[in-house]
TIKE-828388 format. One record per residue (C-alpha): z, y, x. Coordinates in Angstrom, 1 decimal. Each point is the difference from the previous one (the first is absolute). Layout:
<pts>
Z/Y/X
...
</pts>
This chain:
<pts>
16.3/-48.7/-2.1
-4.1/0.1/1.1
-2.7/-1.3/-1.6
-0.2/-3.2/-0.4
-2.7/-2.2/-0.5
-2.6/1.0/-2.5
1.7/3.2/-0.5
3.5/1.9/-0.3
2.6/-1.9/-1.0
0.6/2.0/-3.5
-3.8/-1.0/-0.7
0.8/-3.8/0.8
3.0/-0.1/-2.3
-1.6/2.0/-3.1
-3.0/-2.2/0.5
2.4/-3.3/-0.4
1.8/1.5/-2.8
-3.1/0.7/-1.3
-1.9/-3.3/0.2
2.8/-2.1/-0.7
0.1/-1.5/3.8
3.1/-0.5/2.2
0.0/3.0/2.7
0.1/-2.9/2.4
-3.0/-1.9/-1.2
-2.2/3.0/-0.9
0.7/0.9/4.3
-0.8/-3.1/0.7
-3.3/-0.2/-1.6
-0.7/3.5/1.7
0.2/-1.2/3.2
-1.8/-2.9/-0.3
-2.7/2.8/-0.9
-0.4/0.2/-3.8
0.1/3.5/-1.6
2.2/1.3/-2.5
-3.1/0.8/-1.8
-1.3/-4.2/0.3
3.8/-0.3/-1.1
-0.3/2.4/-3.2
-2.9/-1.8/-0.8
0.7/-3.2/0.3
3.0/0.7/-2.7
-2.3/1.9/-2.1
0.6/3.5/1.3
-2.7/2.3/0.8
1.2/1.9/3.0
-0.9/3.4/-1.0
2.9/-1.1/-2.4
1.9/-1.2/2.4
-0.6/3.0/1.8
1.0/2.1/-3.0
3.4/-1.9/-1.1
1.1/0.4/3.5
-0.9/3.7/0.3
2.1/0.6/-3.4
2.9/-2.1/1.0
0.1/2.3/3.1
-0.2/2.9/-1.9
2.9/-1.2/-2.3
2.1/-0.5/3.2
-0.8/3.1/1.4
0.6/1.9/-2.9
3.2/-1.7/-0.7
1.3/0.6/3.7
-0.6/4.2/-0.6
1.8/-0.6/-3.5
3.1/-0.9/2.2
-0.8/2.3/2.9
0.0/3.1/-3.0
3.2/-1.6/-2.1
2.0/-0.2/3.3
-0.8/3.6/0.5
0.8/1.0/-3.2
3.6/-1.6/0.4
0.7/2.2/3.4
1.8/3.4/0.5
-2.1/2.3/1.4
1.4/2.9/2.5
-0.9/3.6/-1.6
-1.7/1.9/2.8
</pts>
């Protein structure tokens, strides 16, 4: 998938989690032209918050995807050499 409107789609989703807003509605709002900063704010959200939950929630994925990526490996037969 490419970037959507007012950002990559990971961004878009974390931000509706985040500010309590149907995906939908929060891209609808960005294209009429609004921010997802004007959003944050609007709901009481400073955006270098915003900015800062949605950082750590993509950490926590990221981390959480090489978790699995290690305990798969750990689970395999490797071939002496």
């Amino acid at each position: 998938m490419g970037r959507g409107p007012g950002g990559p789609p990971p961004v878009l989703g974390l931000s509706a989690d985040i500010l309590q807003m149907e995906p939908d509605a929060l891209r609808q709002e960005i294209q009429a032209g609004r921010t997802l900063a004007q959003l944050a704010q609007e709901r009481g959200v400073a955006p270098d918050a915003l900015a800062d939950q949605i950082v750590g929630q993509m950490e926590q994925r990221r981390v959480q995807q090489m978790r699995e990526m290690v305990r798969g490996a750990l689970d395999r037969q490797f071939e002496p050499r």
